[in-house]
Structure formats: C-alpha cells, structure tokens
C-alpha positions in Angstrom: -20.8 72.8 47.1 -23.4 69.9 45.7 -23.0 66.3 45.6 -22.9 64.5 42.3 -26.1 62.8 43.1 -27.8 66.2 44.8 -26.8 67.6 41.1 -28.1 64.6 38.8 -31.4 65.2 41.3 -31.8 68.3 40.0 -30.8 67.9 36.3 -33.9 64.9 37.2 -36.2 67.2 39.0 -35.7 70.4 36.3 -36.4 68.3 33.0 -38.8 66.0 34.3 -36.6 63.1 33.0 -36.6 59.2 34.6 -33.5 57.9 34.0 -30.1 58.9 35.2 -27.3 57.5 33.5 -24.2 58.3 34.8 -22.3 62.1 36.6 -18.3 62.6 35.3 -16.6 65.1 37.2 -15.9 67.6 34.2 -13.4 70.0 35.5 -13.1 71.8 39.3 -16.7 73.7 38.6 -19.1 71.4 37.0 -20.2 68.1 36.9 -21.7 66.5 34.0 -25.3 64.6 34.3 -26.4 62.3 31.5 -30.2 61.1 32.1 -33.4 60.6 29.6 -36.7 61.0 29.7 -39.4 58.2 29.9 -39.3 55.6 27.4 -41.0 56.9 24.4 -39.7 60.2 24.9 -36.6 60.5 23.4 -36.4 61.8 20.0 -33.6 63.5 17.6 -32.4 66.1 19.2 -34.0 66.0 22.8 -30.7 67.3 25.5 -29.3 64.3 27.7 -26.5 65.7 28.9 -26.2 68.4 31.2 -23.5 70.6 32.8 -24.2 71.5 36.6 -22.4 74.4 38.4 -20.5 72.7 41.6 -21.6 75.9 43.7 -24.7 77.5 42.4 -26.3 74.1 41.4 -27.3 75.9 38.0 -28.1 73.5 35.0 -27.2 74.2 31.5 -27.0 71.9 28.9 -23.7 70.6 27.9 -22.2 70.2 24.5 -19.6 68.3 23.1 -18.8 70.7 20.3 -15.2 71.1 19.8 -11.8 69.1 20.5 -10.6 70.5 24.2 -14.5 70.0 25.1 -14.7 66.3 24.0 -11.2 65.3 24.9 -12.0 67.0 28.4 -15.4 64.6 28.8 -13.8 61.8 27.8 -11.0 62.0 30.2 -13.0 62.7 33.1 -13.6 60.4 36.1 -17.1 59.2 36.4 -17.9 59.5 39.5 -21.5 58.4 40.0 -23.5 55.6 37.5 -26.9 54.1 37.8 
C-alpha cells in the first residue's frame, strides 16, 4: 500500500505537473490527487484531478460526474495539503 504523498509523487512525476494541491482519502482503494501544471499551462479542460489505486499505485483521472461521485469527494477527509 502507497502513502498519500508516494501517490501525489507519482500523479507529479507521470503528468509532468509542478504543483500539488491537496490528496482526500476517496474511499478504502484510492486516493484522490489534485495538482497543476506550471503556471501558464493550464487551459480549459487540462485534468487536475486524479484517482490513484492504494495498491497498484495506478493513476487515472478522476471525475466528478454524477451525485454518489461528488457527494463521495466532498465528504472525504483530506489527508495531505500543500
């Protein structure tokens, strides 16, 4: 099992992005990183949020997209903020 920071260094590391903003502890799986990129580089529609697998370490990118999703996010315990 990964660390909340080991997982925002690889959500770092894997999109080439500078800033970390904050890891929520989503649900007994994942974490959930927000970072951006350098300043200058975020545009409409660029991904700043990003669901990582407690286990595997795998990234994928996380979307708020529906009611049980949002609520979920909301409600979870940040754990790690910068």
């Amino acid at each position: 099992m990964i660390t909340a920071k080991e997982a925002m260094n690889k959500v770092l590391k894997s999109q080439g992005y500078k800033w970390p903003i904050r890891v929520k502890d989503y649900d007994e799986q994942h974490y959930v990183c927000e970072a951006l990129p350098e300043v200058g580089k975020l545009a409409i529609g660029v991904q700043t949020t990003f669901g990582v697998d407690k286990n595997t370490g795998e990234i994928t990118a996380f979307m708020m997209n529906d009611h049980d999703n949002l609520d979920r996010y909301l409600n979870a315990e940040t754990i790690e903020t910068y």
